[in-house]
NUKELO-866420 format. One record per atom (N, C-alpha, C): x, y, z. Coordinates in steps of 0.02 Angstrom, whole numbers, plus 50000, padded with zeros to 5 digits. Layout:
XYZ/...
***
This chain:
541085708855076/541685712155104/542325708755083/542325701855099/543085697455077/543075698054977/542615702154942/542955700054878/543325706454861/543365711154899/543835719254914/544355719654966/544275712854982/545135711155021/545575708255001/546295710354975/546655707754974/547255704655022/547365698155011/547895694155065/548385691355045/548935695355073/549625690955033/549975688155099/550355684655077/550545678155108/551335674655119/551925676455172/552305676755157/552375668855211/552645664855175/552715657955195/553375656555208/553475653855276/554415652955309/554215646155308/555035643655310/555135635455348/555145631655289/554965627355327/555065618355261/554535619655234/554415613855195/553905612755143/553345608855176/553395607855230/552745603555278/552215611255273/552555618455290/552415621955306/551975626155243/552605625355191/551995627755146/551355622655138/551385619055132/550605615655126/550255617455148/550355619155205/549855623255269/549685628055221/550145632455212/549875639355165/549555637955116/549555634055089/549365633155017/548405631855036/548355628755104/547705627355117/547535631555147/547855635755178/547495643055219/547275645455135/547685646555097/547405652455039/546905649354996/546905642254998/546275638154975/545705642355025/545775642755074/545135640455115/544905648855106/545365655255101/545165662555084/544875662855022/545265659054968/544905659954909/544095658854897/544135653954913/543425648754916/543015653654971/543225657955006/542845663155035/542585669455026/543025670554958/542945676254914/543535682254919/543975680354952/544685684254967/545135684554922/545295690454896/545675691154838/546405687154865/546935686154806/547625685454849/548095689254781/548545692654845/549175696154813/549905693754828/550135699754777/550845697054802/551285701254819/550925707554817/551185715354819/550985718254925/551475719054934/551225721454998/550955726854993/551235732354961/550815737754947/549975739454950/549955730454938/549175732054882/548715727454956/549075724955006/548685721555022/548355724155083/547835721155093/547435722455179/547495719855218/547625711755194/548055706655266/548515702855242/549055704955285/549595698155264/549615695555356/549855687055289/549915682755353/550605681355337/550825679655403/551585676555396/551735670355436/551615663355398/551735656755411/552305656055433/552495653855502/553275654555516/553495648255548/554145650055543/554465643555551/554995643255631/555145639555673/555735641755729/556075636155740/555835631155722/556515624355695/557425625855740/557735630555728/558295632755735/558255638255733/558725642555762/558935646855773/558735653155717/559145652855660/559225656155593/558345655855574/558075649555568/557525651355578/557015655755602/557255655155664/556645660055713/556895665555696/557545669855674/557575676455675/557185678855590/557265673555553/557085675655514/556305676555496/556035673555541/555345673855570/554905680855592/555585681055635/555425689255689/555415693555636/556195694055589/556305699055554/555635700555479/555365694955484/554755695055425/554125699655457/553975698055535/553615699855549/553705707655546/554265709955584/554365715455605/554155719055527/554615717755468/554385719755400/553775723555407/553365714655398/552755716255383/552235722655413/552705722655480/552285729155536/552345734955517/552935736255471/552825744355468/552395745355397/552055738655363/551495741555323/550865744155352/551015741255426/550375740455456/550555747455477/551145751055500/551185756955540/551015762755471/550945761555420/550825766755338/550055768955354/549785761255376/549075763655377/548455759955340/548825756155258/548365753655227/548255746455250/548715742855286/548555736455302/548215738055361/547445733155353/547195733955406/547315725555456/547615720655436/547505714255481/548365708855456/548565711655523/549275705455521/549345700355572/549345695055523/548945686155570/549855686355565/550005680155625/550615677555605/550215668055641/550415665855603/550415658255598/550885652855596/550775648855634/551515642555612/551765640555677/552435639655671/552905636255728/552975642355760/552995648455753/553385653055820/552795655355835/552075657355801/551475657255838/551345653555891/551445645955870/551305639955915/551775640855985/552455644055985/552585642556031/553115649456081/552935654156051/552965661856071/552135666056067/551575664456064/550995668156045/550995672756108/551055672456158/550975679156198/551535682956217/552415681756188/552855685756170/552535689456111/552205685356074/551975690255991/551655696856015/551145693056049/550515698856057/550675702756112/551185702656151/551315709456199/551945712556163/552475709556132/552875715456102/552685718456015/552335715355997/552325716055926/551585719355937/551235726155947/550625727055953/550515726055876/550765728055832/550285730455764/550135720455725/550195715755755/549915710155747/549285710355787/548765708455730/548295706955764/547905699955778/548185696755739/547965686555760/548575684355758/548385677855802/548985672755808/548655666455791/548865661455754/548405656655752/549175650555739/548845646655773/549345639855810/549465633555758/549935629355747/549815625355692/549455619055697/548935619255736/548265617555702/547655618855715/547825624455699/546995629155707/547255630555633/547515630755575/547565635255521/547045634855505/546495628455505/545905627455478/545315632555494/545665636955545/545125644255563/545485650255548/546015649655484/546095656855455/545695662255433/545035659055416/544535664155386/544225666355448/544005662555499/543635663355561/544085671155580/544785669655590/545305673555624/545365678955569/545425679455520/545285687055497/544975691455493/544155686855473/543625689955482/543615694855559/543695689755611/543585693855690/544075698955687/544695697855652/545225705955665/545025710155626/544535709355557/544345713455533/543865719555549/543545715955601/543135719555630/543075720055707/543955723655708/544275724755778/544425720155822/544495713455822/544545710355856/545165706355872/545445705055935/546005702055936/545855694555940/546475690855891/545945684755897/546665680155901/546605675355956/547225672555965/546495662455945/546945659455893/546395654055861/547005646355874/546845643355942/547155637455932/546795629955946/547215626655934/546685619555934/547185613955989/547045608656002/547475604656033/547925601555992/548485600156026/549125597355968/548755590655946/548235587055961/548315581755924/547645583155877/547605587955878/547105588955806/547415587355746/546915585555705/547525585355645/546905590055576/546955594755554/546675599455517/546425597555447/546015594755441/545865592355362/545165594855321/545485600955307/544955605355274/544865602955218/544125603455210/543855604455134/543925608655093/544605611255067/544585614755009/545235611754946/545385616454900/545705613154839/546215618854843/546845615454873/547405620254886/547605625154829/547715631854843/548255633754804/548855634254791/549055631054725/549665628454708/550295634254699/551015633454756/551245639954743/552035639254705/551865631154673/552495625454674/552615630754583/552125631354550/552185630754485/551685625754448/551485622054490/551195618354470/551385611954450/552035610654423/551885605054391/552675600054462/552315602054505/552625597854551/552425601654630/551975595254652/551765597054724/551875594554801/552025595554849/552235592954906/551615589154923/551425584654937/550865580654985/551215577055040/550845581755087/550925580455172/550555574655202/550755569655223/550645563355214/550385563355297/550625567655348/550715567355411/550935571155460/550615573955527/550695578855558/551065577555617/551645582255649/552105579455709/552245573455708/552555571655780/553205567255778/553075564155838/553315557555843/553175554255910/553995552455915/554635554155881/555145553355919/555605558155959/555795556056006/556125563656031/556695564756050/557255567356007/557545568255988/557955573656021/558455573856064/558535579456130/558615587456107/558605586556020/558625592756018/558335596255966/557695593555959/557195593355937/556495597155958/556235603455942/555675606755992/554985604355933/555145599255890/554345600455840/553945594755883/554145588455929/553575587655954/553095590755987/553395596256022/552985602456067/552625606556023/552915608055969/552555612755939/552085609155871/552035603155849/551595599355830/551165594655837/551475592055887/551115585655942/551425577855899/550935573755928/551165568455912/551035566655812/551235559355807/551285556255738/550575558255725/550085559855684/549555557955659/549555557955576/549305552355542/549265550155481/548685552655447/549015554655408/548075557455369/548015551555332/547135549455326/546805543255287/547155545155231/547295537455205/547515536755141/546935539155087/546435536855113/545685540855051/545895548455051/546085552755095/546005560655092/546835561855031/547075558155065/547915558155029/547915557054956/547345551754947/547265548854859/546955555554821/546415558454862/545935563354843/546245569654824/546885571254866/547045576854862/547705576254803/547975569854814/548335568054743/548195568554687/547575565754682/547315566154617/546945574054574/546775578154637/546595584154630/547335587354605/548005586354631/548555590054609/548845586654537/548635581754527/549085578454473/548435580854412/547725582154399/547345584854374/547665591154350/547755595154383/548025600154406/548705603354374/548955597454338/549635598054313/550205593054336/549965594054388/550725591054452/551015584854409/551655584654394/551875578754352/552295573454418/552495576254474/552725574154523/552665576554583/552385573154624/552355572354704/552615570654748/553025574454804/553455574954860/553075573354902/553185567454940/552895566254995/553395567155067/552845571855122/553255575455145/552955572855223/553265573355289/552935572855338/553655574455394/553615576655474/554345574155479/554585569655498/554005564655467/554495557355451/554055551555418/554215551755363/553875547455302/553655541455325/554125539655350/554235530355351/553895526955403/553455530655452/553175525955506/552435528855483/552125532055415/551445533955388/551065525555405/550445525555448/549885522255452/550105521155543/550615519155579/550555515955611/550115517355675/549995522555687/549225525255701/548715525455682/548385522855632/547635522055602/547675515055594/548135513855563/548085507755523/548645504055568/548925503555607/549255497055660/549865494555621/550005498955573/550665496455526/551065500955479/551585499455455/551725505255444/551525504055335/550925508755337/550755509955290/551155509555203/551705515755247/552025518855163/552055512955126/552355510555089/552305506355013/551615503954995/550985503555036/550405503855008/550095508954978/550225513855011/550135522054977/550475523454945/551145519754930/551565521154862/551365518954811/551065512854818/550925507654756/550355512054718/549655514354776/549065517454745/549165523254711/549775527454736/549785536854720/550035530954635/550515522954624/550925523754566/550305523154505/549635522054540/549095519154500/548955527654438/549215533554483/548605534954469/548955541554384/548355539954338/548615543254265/548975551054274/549535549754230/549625555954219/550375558354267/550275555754322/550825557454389/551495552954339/552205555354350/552705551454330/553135551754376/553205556754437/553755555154487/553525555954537/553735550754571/553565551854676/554245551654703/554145556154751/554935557754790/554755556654832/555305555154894/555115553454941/555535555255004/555295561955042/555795565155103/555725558455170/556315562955208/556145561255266/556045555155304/556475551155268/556345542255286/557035541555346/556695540255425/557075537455470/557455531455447/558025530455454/558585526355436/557985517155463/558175519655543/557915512855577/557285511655557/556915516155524/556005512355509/556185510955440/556695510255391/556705509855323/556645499955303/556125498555293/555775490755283/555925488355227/556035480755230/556295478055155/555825478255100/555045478955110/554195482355098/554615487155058/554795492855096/554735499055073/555455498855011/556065496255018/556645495254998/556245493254914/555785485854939/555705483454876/555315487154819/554605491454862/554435494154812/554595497954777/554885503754824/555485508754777/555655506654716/556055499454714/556435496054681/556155494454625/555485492554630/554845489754584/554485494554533/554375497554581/553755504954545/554045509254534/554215509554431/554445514454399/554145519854411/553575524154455/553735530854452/554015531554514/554255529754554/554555531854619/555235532754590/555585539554604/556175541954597/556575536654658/557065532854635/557705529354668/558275536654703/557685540654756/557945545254783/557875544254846/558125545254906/557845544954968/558225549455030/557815554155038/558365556955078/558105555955155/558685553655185/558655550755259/559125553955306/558815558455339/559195564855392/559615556755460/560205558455479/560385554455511/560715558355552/561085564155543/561245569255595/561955569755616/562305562655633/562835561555647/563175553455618/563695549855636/563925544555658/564365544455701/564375546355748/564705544055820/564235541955855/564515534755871/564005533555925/563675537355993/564395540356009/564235543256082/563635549356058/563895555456003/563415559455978/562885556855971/562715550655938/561855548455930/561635546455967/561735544856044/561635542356086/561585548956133/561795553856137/561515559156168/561175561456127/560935561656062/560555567256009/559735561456043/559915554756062/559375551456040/558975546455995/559555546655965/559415544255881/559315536755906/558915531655863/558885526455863/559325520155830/559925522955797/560355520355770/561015520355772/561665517455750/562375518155767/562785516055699/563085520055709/563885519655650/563655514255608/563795508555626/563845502155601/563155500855565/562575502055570/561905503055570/561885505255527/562175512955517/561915515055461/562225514955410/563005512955410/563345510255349/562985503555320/562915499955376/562515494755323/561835494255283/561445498155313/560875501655301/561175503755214/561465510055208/561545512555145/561905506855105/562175502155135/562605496955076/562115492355071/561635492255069/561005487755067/560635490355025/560565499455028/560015501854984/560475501654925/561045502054915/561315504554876/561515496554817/561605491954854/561475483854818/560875481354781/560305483254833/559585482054797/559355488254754/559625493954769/559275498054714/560175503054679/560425502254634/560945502754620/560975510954601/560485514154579/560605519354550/560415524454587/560345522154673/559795526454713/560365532154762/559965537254737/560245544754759/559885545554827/560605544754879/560355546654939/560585554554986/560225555755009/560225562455027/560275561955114/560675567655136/560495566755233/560725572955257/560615574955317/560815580955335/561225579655402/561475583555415/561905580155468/562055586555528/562225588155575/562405592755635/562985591455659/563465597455663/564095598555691/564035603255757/564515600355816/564425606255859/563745604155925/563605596355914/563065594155964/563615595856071/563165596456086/563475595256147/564015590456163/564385590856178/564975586756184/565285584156140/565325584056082/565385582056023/566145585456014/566755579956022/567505580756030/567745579755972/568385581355984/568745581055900/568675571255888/568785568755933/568715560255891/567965559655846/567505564255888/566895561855864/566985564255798/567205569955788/567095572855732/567615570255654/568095566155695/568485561655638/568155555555617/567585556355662/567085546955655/566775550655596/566535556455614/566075558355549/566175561155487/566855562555499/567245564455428/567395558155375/567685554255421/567905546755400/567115542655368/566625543255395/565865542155371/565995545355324/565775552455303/565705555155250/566045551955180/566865551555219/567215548955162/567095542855123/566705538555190/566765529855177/565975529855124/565385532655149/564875532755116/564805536855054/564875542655063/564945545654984/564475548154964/563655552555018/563365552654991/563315555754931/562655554154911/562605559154827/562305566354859/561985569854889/561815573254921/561635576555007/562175581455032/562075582055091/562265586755125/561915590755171/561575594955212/561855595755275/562295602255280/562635602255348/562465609755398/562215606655463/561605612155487/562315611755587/562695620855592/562745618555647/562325618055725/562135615855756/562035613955808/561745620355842/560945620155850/560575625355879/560305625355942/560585630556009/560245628656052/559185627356072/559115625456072/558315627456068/558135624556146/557815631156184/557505630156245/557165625356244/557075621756319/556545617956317/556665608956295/557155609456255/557555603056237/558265600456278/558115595856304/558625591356349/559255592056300/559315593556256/560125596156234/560375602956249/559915607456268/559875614256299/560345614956342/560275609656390/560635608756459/561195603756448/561275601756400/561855598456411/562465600556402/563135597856446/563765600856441/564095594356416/564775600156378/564845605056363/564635607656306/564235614856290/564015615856227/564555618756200/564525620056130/565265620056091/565225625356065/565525630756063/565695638256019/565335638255972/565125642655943/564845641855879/565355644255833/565945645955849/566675646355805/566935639855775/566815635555843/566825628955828/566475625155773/565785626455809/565145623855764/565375625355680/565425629555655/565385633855581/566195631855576/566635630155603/567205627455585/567145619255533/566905614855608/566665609855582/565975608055525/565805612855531/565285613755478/565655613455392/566075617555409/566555620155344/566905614455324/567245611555382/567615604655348/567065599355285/566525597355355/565985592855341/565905595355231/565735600955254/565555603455186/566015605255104/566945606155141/567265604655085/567445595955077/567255593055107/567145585255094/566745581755051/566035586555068/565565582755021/565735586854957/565925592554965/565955596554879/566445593654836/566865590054858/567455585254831/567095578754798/566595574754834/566275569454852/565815572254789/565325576354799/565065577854752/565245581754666/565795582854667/565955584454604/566425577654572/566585573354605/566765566654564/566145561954574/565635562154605/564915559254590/564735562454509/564815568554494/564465571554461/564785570254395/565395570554392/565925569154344/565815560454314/565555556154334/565145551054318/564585551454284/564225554154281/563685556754254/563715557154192/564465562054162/564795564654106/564585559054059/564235559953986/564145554953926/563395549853954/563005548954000/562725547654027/561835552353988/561295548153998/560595552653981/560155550954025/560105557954039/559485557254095/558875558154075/558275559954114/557645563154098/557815567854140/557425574854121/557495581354158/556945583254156/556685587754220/556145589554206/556165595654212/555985601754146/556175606454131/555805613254213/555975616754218/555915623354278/556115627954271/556235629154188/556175638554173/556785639654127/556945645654151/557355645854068/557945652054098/558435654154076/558975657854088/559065661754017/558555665753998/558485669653922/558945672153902/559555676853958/560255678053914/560625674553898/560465669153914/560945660653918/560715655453838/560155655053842/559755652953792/559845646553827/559875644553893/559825639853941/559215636353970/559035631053968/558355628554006/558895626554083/558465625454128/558635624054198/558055619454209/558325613854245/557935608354263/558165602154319/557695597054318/558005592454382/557875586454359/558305581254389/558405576154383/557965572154427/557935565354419/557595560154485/558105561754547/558795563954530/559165564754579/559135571054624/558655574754602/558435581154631/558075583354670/557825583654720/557475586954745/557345594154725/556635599054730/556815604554720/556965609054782/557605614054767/557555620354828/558025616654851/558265610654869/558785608954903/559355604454871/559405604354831/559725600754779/560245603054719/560395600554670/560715605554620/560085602954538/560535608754494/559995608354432/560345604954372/560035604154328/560465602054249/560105607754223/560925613054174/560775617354140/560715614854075/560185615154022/559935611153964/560175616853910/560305613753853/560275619353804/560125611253747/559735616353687/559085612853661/559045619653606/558815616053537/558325620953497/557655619753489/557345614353527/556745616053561/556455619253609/555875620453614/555455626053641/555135621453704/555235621553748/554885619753818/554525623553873/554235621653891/553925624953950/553875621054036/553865623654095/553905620154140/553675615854177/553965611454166/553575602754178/553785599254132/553855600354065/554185594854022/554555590754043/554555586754011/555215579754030/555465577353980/556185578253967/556455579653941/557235575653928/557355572053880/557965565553870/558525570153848/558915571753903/559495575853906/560245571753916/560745572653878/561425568053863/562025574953903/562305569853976/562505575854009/563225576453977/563285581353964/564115584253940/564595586253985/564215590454066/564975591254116/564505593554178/565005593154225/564835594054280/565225598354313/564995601754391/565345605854404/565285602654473/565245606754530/565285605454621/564415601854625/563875606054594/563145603254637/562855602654560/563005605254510/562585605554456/562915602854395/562395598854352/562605596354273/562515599654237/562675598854173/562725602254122/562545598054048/562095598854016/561835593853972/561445598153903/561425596153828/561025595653776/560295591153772/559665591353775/559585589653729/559515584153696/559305578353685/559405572253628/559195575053559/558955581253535/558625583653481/559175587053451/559445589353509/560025594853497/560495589453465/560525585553461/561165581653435/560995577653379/560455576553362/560215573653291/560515576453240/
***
């Protein structure tokens, strides 16, 4: 029956999230389930979702809703929805949304096949597990990166809590996946193609201290640097206060680790981090970055930050302008301020307009575009490695990324070359100009 089903697969949220997907469609394949990409064509779509914030969750709803009027045509017979707004709306789903027929929680994904099969054959099937499960199926993900660059999820939920924050509820606590399953599944992606690995969790930097009584990361850095073939490790999601002189040094040491690090910090006002929760202050984290930035000189740091927190006054917001200015990151992320039920920032007064919010948002953001186009303007006469990601054919343009890159959230180097590449190459490119987020570069061939 599953090798005359087709299942397509529409994946929301971060990249913790696709992984998930990537192992639900492992675990269909390996079951004999076709996969598409055509809704038209399919019999079940699932929709992995995300509710993080606000913009999130609607865009969640609005996928689902989509997906329902294939189901109202007639040919779809089975719509799962999965993820964060499963986990924490599943019986809003299943009384207003009839034409869904599973809900499955984020960590039960490991019973996607269980849960289709039963709706296939009429059944309503709501599939969850306890938050501190942690899901480690036996199968060989499918890759939806391209291949030649894969996310590895190092770790499930969060043990800090953060007032305005809903993923400990809807993931549970820290749990570390064994470093043996982590090597196994590395080595299966870098086989595979994968020339670089994102290590992803929502929060890198405290990996082992639940299995292993310590905090792991730079041992699992050193092994992923062992292994043939892999040339870049990135590295999300590193809490400011867990960042170790361990972890500082190896970075520093082990040429394939990209001298990238992006470290979400949210604010610098004290008073703001001190109601958000945060474990750190102004002073803290300036010295923090003038430390990474001494021992590792060339290291591209990344952070995201929130405007518009509860109480959050115009001084606060000159503390964090004046930050911006004083630090400089090379990359950064400005998200305003989401109420989310259920979170002790919910209730706090006074909450701030969201006229406000997207005001200060706007400042935050013509700051860094300033910040970042004289970062970039440095660059100019400078050679990087690039690693090629497709091509712009009316352009006669390659598009690609730097160690300074992340993908999806970052900017690109547009390449031009009279060589022939394909995606994943790596590639000794001499940058010629820059603009607000993106470089502009030849080539070393091109100039012979």
């Amino acid at each position: 029956m599953t090798g005359n089903i087709n299942v397509l697969f529409a994946s929301l949220g971060c990249d913790k999230n696709l992984v998930d997907s990537e192992v639900m469609l492992g675990l269909l394949r390996d079951k004999g389930f076709s996969l598409t990409n055509s809704e038209e064509e399919a019999d079940v779509i699932v929709v992995n979702t995300c509710c993080f914030i606000g913009d999130a969750k609607m865009e969640s709803i609005q996928t689902i809703l989509e997906m329902a009027e294939y189901k109202k045509m007639g040919r779809l017979k089975v719509l799962l929805v999965s993820g964060c707004l499963a986990q924490r709306y599943k019986n809003e789903i299943i009384e207003e949304i009839p034409e869904v027929d599973a809900v499955i929680g984020t960590t039960a994904y490991d019973k996607i096949v269980e849960a289709i099969e039963g709706a296939l054959l009429g059944k309503k099937e709501e599939r969850y597990a306890e938050l501190e499960a942690l899901p480690l199926p036996k199968t060989n993900r499918v890759c939806t990166t391209g291949g030649y660059y894969s996310y590895l999820k190092i770790a499930e939920g969060c043990n800090k809590r953060c007032t305005y924050c809903i993923i400990p509820s809807l993931r549970g606590n820290y749990r570390s996946v064994p470093m043996e399953r982590i090597m196994e599944e590395a080595r299966f992606l870098v086989e595979g193609g994968a020339k670089e690995l994102i290590l992803v969790a929502q929060e890198t930097t405290v990996y082992g201290v639940d299995i292993y009584k310590k905090k792991a990361l730079p041992e699992l850095l050193r092994k992923l640097c062992k292994i043939e073939g892999l040339e870049w490790i990135r590295i999300l999601y590193c809490y400011p206060e867990e960042i170790t002189d361990e972890l500082i040094e190896t970075i520093k040491t082990e040429d394939k680790i990209c001298n990238y690090l992006d470290m979400p910090i949210q604010h610098a006002s004290d008073a703001i981090l001190s109601r958000m929760g945060r474990k750190t202050n102004h002073d803290e984290l300036v010295g923090l970055i003038k430390k990474l930035r001494k021992e590792i000189p060339d290291i591209v740091l990344r952070t995201s930050l929130i405007t518009g927190f509860p109480g959050e006054t115009e001084e606060d917001m000159d503390i964090l302008k004046g930050f911006v200015q004083e630090v400089r990151f090379d990359r950064l992320g400005v998200f305003g301020y989401s109420r989310e039920d259920g979170t002790p920032a919910a209730k706090m007064k006074p909450q701030i307009t969201k006229k406000v919010k997207e005001a200060r948002k706007k400042e935050i953001m013509k700051l860094q575009q300033q910040i970042s186009f004289e970062n970039g303007k440095k660059r100019v006469g400078s050679v990087l490695k690039v690693m090629i990601e497709g091509k712009l054919p009316e352009d006669n343009v390659y598009i690609g990324r730097t160690y300074m890159d992340a993908p999806n959230v970052d900017g690109y180097v547009f390449v031009t070359s009279k060589d022939g590449y394909m995606s994943g190459d790596m590639v000794d490119v001499k940058i010629t100009g820059a603009k607000e987020y993106d470089l502009y570069g030849e080539a070393l061939s091109y100039l012979d």
